[in-house]
C-alpha angles and dihedrals in degrees: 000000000000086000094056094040085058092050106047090051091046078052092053093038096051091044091044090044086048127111100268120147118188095204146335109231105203120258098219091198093061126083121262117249122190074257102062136252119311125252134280114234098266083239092061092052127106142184082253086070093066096033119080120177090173102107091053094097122066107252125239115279095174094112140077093297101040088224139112127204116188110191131207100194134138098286090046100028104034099183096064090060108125085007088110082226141102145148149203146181132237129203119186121190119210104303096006129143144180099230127239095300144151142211116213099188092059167313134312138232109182115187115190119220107170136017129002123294127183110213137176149158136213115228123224086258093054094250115142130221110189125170131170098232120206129199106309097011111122141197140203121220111191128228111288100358117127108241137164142185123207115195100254097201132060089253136065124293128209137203150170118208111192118194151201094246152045088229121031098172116214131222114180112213099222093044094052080046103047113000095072135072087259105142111263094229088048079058094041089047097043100039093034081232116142128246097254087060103048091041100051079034086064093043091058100036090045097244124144127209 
């Protein structure tokens, strides 16, 4: 029995001596790595780390796209950094819409809470998945896909999108398109679009070339 009792606490000495780490609070002053951020001294960490109250307000739709997204993710929520994990909130005023996008961190979970959105992906294969969402519907966008959602009633829509990562990433496709110095015949050559419409494209989107 003394022999087992001896084992058994040389067992829970050697897994509670072991490198565990219960978490790695960013350390905003650092630099981001793909990676993530490193981690905080565990002394220097808070409750305030883990609590965010910063999706409680509704975010500011009074641009282009009539939309809002307020983001929780490791640079604005620290203690979700190497969680895998993140969230943010949309707000869609009437005909507003998150343009084609993706988001090549991670995938995405929206859950709708107010309003009607149409949302949708297209597949690698080109093939397209659309549905109208209503309040606690949700949708999954997988990793990498371009996907979008446009507000389907005359009021404002809300949702939450939840991800696989601290850090998604997001790369919109007119911006990377028209918002940039990309030369506008390299645009014209590689979208079959004429030169009128890339050009009055950039104007709006503020790109140059």
């Amino acid at each position: 029995m003394i022999h087992i009792l001896l084992i058994l606490c040389s067992l829970f000495t050697f897994f509670t001596h072991a490198a565990v780490q219960d978490f790695c609070v960013a350390d905003l002053k650092g630099p981001e790595s793909p990676a993530g951020y490193s981690c905080k001294p565990a002394a220097k960490v808070t409750v305030d780390d883990f609590v965010s109250t910063g999706l409680r307000a509704a975010g500011n739709t009074s641009n282009i796209i009539k939309a809002a997204v307020t983001p929780a993710f490791a640079a604005q929520f620290p203690g979700v950094n190497g969680l895998g994990i993140s969230i943010a909130r949309l707000d869609l005023a009437a005909s507003g819409v998150v343009p084609m996008h993706t988001h090549p961190g991670g995938s995405e979970l929206l859950l709708v809470t107010q309003g009607y959105i149409v949302a949708g992906f297209i597949s690698s294969a080109n093939a397209v998945y659309v549905k109208t969402l209503k309040k606690g519907d949700i949708m999954v966008f997988p990793q990498g896909l371009l996907h979008f959602q446009v507000n389907a009633g005359g009021v404002t829509a809300v949702a939450f999108a939840s991800f696989s990562s601290a850090t998604p990433g997001l790369q919109i496709l007119d911006f990377a398109l028209f918002a940039n110095d990309l030369p506008s015949k390299l645009v014209e050559a590689t979208t079959f679009l004429d030169d009128a419409t890339v050009k009055k494209l950039k104007a709006v989107l503020g790109g140059t070339g």
